[in-house]
C-alpha positions in Angstrom: 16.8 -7.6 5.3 20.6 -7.5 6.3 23.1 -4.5 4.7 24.9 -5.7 1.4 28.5 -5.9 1.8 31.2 -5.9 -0.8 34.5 -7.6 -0.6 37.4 -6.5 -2.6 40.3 -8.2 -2.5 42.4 -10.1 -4.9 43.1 -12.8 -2.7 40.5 -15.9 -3.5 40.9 -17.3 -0.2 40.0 -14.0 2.1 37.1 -13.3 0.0 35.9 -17.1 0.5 36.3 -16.8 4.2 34.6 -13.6 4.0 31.9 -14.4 2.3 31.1 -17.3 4.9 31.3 -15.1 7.9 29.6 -13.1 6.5 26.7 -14.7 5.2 26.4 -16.8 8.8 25.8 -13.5 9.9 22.8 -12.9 7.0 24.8 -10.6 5.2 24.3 -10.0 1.7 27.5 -9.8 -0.2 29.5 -9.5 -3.5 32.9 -10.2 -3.6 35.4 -9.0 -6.6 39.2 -9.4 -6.9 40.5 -5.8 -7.7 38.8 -2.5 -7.3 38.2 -1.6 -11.6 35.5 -4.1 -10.6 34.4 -2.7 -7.1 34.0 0.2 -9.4 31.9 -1.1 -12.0 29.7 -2.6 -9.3 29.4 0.6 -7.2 27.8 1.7 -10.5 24.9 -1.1 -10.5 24.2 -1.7 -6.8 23.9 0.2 -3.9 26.1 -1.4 -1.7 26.0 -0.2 2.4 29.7 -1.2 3.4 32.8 -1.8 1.3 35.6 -4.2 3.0 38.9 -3.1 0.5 42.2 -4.9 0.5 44.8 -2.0 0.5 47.7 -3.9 -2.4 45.8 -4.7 -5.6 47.4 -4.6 -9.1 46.5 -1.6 -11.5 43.9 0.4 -8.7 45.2 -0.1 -5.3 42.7 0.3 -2.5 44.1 3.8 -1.7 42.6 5.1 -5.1 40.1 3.1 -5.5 38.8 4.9 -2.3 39.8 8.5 -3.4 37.5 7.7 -6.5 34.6 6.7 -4.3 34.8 9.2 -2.0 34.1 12.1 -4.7 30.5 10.8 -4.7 29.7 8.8 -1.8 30.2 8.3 2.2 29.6 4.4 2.2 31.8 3.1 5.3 35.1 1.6 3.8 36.9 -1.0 6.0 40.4 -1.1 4.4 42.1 -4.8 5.2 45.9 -4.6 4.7 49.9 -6.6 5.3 51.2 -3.2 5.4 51.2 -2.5 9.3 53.2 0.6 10.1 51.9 3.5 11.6 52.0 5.8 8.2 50.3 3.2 6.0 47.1 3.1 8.8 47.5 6.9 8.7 47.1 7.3 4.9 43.8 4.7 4.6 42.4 7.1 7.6 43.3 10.3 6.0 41.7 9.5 2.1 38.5 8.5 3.4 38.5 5.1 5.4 36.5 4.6 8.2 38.6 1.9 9.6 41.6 -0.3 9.0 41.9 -3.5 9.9 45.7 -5.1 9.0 46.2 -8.8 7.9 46.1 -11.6 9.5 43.2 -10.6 11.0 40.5 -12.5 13.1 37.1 -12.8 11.2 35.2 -12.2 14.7 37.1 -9.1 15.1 36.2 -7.8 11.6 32.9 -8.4 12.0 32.5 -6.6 14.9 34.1 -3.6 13.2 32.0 -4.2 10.2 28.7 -4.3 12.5 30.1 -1.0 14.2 30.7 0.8 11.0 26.9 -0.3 9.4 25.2 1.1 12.7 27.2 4.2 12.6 26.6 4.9 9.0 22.9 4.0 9.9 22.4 6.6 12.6 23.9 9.1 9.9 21.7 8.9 7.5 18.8 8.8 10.1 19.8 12.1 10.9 20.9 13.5 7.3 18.2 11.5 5.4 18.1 13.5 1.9 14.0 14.6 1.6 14.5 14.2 -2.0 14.0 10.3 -1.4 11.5 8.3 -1.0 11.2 5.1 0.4 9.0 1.8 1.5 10.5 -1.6 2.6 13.7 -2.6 0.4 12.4 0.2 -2.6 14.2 3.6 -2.5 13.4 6.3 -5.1 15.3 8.8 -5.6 13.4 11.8 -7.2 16.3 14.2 -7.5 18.2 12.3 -9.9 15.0 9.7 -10.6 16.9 6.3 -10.2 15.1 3.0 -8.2 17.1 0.8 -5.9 15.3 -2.8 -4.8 17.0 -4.2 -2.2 20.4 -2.7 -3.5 20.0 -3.0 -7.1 19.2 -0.3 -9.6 15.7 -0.5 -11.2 15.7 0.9 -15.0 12.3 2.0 -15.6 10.8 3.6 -18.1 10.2 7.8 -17.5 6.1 6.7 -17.5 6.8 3.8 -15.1 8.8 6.7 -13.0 6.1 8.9 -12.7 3.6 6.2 -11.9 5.5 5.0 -8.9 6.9 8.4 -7.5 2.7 9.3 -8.0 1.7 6.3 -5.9 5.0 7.0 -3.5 3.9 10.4 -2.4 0.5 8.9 -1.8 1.5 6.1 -0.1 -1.3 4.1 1.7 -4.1 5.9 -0.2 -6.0 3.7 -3.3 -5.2 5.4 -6.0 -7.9 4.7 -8.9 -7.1 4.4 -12.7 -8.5 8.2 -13.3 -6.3 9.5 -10.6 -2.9 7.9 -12.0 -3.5 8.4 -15.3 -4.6 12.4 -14.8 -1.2 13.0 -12.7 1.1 11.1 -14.9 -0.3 11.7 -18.7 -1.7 15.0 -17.8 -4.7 15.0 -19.5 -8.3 14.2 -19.3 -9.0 10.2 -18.3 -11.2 8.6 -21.0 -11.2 5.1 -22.1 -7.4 4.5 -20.8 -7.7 1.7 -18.9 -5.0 0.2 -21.3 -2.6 2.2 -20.5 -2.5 2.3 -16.9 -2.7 -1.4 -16.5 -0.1 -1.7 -19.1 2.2 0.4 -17.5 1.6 -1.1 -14.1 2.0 -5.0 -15.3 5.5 -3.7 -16.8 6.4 -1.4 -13.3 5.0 -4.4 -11.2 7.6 -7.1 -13.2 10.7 -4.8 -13.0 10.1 -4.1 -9.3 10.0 -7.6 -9.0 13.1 -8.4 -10.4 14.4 -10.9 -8.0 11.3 -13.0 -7.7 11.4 -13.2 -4.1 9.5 -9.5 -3.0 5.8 -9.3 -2.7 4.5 -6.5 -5.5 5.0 -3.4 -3.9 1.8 -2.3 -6.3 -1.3 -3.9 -4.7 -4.8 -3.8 -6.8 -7.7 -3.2 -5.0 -10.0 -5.1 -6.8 -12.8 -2.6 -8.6 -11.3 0.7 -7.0 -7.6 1.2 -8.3 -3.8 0.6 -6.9 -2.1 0.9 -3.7 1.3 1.1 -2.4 
């Protein structure tokens, strides 16, 4: 599946444009019209490139980038009117990866865009973090024990946690009800068939959230789960 893109900028028509470049392209995108929201949504989805419109009222993009770049490297594409040498200098210098200034050509933003995503790609191929874990468009994190499917943050219950970093780390093997319930509940398996299904039905549904991804949890019928 193609990166997820977002689009701040607080002019309706840019974002619009934008967005259908963009999603010819099979990008997945959100778009927002000043960065308080960019901000809110950085929060909630884990977005792969940001495209930021430099002049917003309250947060201008030049803060709104400072902010995110106390926590994360996501490539940020600033788009801006203001053209001189010391404005392009400024974006570069707090963090952007690229400035692009308006009126610019879609094609040509999207080959920056494209440029930027394969970059950041090889980057993390290299600095991958071995505290995660990952298969297809689900990513656990089991340093700070958040879920991302396909972008989106996963709240699961600290049970539901432990069952799927258990079947993570043992990904590919059938895993039967004995063997989950043992590693996650620590404590001798009797009668607890409930339990586990329970808690699987609920991790299954949540994984699922979109309706549109096969379960990640497969049951092998009369010898246990498999990721």
């Amino acid at each position: 599946m193609k990166e997820f893109i977002l689009i701040v900028d607080d002019d309706k028509d840019i974002r619009r444009l934008l967005g259908i470049y963009l999603g010819n392209e099979g990008y997945r995108y959100l778009a927002c019209e000043n960065a308080a929201q960019a901000l809110d949504i950085l929060e909630r989805y884990q977005v792969d490139l940001i495209l930021m419109d430099v002049m917003m009222p309250e947060i201008d993009g030049i803060s709104a980038c400072l902010r995110i770049r106390e926590r994360s490297k996501i490539p940020i594409i600033f788009m801006s009117a203001k053209t001189e040498d010391i404005d392009i200098i400024q974006g570069l210098t707090v963090g952007g990866d690229d400035y692009v200034t308006k009126p610019f050509k879609p094609i040509e933003l999207l080959a920056r865009v494209k440029a930027q995503l394969r970059r950041y790609k090889q980057y993390n191929e290299t600095e991958k973090p071995t505290h995660t874990l990952q298969t297809g468009e689900l990513t656990v994190d089991m340093k700070s024990h958040q879920v991302w499917v396909s972008g989106r943050e996963v709240k699961l219950t600290r049970k539901e946690y432990d069952i799927l970093e258990y079947m993570l780390r043992n990904k590919g093997q059938v895993l039967t009800m004995a063997q989950i319930y043992e590693a996650v509940w620590h404590e001798e398996f009797f009668c607890s068939e409930n339990a586990v299904m329970m808690h699987i039905a609920n991790l299954r549904n949540k994984l699922n959230w979109d309706n549109v991804h096969p379960d990640f949890i497969k049951t092998c019928w009369g010898r246990g789960y498999q990721i």
